[in-house]
C-alpha positions in Angstrom: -23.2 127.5 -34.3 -24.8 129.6 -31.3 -28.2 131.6 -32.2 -28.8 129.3 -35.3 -29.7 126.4 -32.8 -32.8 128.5 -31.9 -34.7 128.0 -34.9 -35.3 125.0 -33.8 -36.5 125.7 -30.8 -39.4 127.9 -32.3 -40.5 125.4 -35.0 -40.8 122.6 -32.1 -43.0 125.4 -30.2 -45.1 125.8 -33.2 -45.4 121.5 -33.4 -46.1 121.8 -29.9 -47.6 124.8 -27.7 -47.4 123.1 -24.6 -43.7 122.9 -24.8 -42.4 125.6 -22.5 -39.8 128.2 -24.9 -37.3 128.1 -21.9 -37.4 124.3 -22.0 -37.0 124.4 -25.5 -34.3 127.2 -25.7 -32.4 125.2 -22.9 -33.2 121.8 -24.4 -31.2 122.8 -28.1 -27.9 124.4 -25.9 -28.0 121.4 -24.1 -25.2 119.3 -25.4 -23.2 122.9 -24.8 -24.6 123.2 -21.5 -23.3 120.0 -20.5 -19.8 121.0 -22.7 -19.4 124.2 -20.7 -19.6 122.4 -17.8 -17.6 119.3 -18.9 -14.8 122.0 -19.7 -14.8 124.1 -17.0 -14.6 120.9 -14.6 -11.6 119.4 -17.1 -13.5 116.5 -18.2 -13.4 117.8 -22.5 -10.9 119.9 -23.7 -10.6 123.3 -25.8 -8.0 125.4 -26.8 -8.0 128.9 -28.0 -6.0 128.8 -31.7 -6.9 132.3 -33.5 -7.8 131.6 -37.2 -8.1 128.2 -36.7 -11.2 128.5 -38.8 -12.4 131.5 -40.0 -15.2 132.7 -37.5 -14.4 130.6 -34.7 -11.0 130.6 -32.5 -12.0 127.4 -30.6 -10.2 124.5 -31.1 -12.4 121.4 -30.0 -10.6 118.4 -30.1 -11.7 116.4 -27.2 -15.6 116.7 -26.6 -16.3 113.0 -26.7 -19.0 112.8 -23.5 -21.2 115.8 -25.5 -20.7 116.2 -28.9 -19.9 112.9 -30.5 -22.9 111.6 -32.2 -23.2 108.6 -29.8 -23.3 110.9 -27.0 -25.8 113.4 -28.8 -28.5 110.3 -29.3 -27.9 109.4 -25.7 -28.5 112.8 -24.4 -31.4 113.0 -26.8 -32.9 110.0 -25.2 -32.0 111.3 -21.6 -34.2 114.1 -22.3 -37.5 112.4 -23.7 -37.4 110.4 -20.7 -37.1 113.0 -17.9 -39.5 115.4 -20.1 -42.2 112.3 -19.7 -41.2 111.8 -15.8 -41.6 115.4 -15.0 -45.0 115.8 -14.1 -45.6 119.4 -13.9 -45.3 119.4 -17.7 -48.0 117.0 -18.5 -46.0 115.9 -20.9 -47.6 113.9 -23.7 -45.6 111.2 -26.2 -45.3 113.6 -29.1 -44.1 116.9 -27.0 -41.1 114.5 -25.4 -40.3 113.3 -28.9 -39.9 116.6 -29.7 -37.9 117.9 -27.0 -35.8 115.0 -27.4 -35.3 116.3 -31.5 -34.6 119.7 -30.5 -31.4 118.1 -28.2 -30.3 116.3 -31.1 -31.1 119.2 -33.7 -27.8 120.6 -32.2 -25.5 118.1 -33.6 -27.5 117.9 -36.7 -26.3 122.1 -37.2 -23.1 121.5 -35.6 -22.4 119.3 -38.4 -23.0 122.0 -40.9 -20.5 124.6 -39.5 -17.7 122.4 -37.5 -14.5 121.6 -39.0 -13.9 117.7 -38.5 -13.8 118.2 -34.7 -17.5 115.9 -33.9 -16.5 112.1 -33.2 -19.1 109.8 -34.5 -18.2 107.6 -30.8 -15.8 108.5 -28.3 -12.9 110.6 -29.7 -12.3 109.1 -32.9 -13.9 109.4 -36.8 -14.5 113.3 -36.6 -16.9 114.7 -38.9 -17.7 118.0 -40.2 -18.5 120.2 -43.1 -16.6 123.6 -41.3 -18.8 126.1 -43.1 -16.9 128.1 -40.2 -14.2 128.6 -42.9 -16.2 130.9 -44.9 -17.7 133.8 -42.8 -20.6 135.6 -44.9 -22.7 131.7 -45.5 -22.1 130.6 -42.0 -23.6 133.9 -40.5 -26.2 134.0 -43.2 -27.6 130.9 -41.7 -27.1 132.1 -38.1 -29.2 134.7 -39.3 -32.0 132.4 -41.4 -32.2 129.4 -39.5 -33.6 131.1 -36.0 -35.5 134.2 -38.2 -37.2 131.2 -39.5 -38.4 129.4 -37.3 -39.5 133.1 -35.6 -41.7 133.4 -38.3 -43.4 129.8 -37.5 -43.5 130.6 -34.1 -45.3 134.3 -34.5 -47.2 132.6 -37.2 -49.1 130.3 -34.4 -49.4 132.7 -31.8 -50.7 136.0 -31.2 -49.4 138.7 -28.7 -51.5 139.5 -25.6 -49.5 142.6 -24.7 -47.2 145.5 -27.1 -44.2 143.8 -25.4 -45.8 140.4 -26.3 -46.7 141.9 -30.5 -42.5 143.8 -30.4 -40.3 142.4 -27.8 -39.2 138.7 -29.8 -38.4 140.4 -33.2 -36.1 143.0 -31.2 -35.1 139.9 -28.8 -34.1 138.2 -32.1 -32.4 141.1 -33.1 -30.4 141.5 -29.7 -29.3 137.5 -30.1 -28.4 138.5 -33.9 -26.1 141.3 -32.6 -24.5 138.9 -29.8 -23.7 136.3 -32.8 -21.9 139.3 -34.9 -19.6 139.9 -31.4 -18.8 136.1 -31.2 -17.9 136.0 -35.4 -16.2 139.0 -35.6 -15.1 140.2 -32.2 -11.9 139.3 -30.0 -11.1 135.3 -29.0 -12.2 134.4 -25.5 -9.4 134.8 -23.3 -9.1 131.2 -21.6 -11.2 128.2 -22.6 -12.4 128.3 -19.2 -13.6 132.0 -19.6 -15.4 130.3 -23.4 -17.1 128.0 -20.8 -18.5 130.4 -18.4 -19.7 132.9 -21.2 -21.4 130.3 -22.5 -23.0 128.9 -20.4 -24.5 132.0 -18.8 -25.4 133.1 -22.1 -27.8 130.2 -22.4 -29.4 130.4 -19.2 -29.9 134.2 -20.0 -31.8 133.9 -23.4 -33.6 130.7 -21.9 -34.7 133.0 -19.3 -35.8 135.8 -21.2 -37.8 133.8 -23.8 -39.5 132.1 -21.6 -40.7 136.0 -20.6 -41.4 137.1 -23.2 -43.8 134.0 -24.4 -45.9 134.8 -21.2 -46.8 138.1 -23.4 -48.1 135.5 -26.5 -50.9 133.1 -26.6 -51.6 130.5 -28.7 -53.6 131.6 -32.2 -57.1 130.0 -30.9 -56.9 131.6 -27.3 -56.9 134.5 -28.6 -59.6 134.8 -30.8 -63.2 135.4 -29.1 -65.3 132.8 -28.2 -68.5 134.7 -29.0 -70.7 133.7 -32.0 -70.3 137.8 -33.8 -66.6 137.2 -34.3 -66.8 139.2 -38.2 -65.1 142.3 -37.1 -62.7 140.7 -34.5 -61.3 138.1 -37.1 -60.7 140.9 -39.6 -58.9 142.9 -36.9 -56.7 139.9 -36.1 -56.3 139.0 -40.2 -55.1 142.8 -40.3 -52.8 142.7 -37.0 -51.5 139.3 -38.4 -50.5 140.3 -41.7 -48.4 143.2 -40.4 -46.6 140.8 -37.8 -45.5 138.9 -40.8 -44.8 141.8 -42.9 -42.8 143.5 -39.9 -41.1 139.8 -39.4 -39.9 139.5 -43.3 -38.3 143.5 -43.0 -36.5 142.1 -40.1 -35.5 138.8 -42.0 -34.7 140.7 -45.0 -32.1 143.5 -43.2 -30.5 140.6 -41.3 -29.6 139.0 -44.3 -28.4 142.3 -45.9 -26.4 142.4 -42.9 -24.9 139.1 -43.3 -24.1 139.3 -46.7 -22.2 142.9 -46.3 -20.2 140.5 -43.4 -16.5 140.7 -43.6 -14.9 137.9 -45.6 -12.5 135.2 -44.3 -10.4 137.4 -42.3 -7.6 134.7 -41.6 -7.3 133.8 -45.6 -7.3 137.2 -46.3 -4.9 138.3 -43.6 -2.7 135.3 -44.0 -2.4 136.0 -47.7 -1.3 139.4 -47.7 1.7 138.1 -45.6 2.7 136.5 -42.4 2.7 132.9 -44.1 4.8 133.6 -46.7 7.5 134.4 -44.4 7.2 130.5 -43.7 7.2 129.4 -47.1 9.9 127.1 -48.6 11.8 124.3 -48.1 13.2 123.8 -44.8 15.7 121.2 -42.9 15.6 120.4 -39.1 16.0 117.6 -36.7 13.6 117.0 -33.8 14.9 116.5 -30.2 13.7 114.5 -27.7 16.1 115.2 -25.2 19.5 116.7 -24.5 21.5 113.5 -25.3 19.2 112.7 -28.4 21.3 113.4 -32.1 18.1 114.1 -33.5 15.6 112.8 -36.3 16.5 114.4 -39.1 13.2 115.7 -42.0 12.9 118.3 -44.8 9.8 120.1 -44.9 8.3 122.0 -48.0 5.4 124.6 -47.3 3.3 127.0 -49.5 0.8 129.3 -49.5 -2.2 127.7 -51.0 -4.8 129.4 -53.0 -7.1 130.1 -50.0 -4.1 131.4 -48.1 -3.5 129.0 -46.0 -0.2 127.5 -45.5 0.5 123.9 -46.1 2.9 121.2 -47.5 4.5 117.9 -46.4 7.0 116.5 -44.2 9.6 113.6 -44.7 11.9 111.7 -43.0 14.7 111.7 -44.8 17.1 108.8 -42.2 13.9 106.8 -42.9 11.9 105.4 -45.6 7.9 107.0 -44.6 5.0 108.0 -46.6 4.9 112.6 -46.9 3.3 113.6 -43.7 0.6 116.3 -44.0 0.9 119.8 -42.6 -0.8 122.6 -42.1 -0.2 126.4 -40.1 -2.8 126.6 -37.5 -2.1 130.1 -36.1 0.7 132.4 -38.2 2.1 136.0 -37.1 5.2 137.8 -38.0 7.3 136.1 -35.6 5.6 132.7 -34.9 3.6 130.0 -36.2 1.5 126.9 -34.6 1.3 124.2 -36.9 -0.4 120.3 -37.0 1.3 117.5 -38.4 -0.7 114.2 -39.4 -2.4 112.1 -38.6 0.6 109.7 -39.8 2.0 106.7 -38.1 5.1 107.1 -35.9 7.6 105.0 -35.9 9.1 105.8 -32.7 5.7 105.8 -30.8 4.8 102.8 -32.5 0.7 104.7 -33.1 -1.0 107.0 -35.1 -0.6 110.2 -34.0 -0.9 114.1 -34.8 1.8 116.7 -34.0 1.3 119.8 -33.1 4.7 122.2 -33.2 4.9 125.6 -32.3 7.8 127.8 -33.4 9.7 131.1 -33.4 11.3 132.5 -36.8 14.2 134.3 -36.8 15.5 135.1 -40.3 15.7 132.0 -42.2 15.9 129.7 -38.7 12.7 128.2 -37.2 13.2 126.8 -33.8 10.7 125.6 -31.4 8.8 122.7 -29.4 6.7 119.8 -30.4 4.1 117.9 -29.1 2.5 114.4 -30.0 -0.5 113.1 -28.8 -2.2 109.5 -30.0 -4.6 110.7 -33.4 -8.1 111.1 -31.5 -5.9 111.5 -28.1 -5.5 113.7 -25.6 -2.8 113.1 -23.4 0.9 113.9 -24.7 3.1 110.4 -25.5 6.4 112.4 -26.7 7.3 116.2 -26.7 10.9 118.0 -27.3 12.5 120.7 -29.5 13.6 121.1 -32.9 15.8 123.1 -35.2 15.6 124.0 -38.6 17.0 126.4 -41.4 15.5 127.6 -44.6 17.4 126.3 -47.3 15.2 127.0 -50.7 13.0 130.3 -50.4 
């Protein structure tokens, strides 16, 4: 998730004016904040795996330090206490607590949208519901969630200037067009360029909220302290209701927009036909190196109903429970698949596989990798070779 975060940095405004937006906008991107800056230093790891969901090309399988749920309470807390030590925000019990909420609001939505990439503790029990596999709902509530809590926030407060009355409905807008880039436009190009993007994206919408809510007072500054307030309240009953009506249009096209969305693009794409170029039964045997004869397996794929590809693998020189596989990333010429978790033999652990290989007719011939399940560091890699033997 990326713009949906924000709606809760305008309903924690509305529970608290005091709150500086920019604190707040920081405060909900801070778990990615610290990601970005975990990645780009080499401490988590990302990879860039088009189609691995849907609307997302990021593959985030070692984010321990910032996106396990240990670490999003910890950095929840982290926050409440230097929100309450800083003094210049006056900060009382109830607007930490809520800073402190807003942090951990992140997870909360990232749950919603990940595939099982969040780790409950360190690298291990990953969670998710990985709405990110169907496009339209998961940018429907990029689009509710922070139009939302808009509403709450414009709801409570009253513009001082025209920029102040227009400029966070088209701000909203702008942040709504930047999440239809990241859904539907190119893959980064590096995981470190995903980092740098980012991050400077954050700072820069921090920034410019915390602009434009210099242009918006709270509802009761703004009405007139004098004692013949009868004209002035009708006035502001009058500008109010055509905030919210101009609010609900916005609301309303956005989710016309995100319902006329393009569909699962990978399904669809990978339906209509690379991956049935890979399905079928195929024998191989894995090298480990030059001397090695080889583990011989049989693997049967499919194209399932949501067009992916999966099937099983099995060992067929030993006796092993199917392992579970599934086509990552699939062209015309190559595909990137992950095997497991299952328990190797020869490793003596549980691990996941990840193999990556080149078709040529009916051969598929490539390299494999095998890290400890919940692991990041490789304990085994080599080649393998296989033919198609049932179509």
């Amino acid at each position: 998730m990326f713009v949906g975060h924000y709606g809760a940095t305008f309903a924690a405004k509305r529970g608290d004016g005091t709150i500086p937006l920019w604190v707040l906008f920081v405060g909900v991107q801070l778990l990615d904040v610290f990601w970005s800056l975990f990645v780009f230093g080499g401490i988590e790891k990302v990879r860039i795996v088009p189609r691995i969901t849907a609307s997302n090309p990021l593959d985030l399988y070692y984010m321990p330090y910032t996106h396990s749920f240990v670490a999003a309470l910890l950095w929840s807390l982290a926050a409440y206490v230097a929100y309450r030590a800083i003094r210049a925000f006056g900060a009382s019990h109830r607007a930490a607590l809520l800073v402190a909420l807003a942090v951990f609001s992140h997870w909360a939505l990232d749950l919603v949208v990940h595939r099982p990439d969040l780790p409950l503790y360190d690298n291990a029990a990953k969670v998710g519901l990985g709405l990110w596999n169907y496009p339209a709902p998961a940018f429907l509530l990029e689009v509710a969630v922070p139009f939302g809590g808009m509403l709450l926030y414009l709801g409570s407060t009253t513009a001082t200037t025209r920029l102040g009355r227009y400029g966070m409905p088209m701000f909203g807008v702008v942040m709504l067009a930047v999440q239809a880039f990241v859904f539907f436009g190119p893959p980064p190009s590096s995981d470190r360029a995903a980092a740098v993007t980012a991050l400077g994206s954050y700072f820069l919408f921090a920034a410019v909220a915390g602009w434009l809510a210099r242009r918006r007072a709270g509802r009761r500054l703004a009405r007139s302290p004098l004692p013949c307030v009868g004209p002035s309240e009708r006035s502001y009953s009058i500008l109010d209701t055509y905030r919210r009506r101009h609010m609900r249009t916005l609301l309303c096209t956005a989710i016309a927009l995100a319902a006329c969305a393009p569909g699962d693009r990978s399904r669809a794409s990978t339906s209509a036909g690379p991956a049935r170029k890979y399905a079928g039964t195929w024998e191989g045997r894995s090298f480990r190196s030059a001397s090695d004869t080889g583990t011989p397996w049989r693997i049967v794929t499919a194209v399932a109903s949501d067009g992916s590809l999966r099937g099983t693998m099995t060992y067929t020189s030993v006796t092993a429970p199917p392992v579970p596989i599934r086509a990552r990333d699939v062209s015309d010429s190559a595909v990137v698949s992950e095997l497991g978790p299952y328990h190797s033999i020869a490793a003596d652990a549980d691990v996941v596989t990840t193999t990556t290989g080149k078709l040529r007719g009916d051969s598929l011939n490539g390299t494999f990798e095998m890290r400890p399940a919940g692991g990041v560091n490789v304990i085994m890699s080599g080649n393998f070779r296989s033919k198609r033997v049932v179509p």
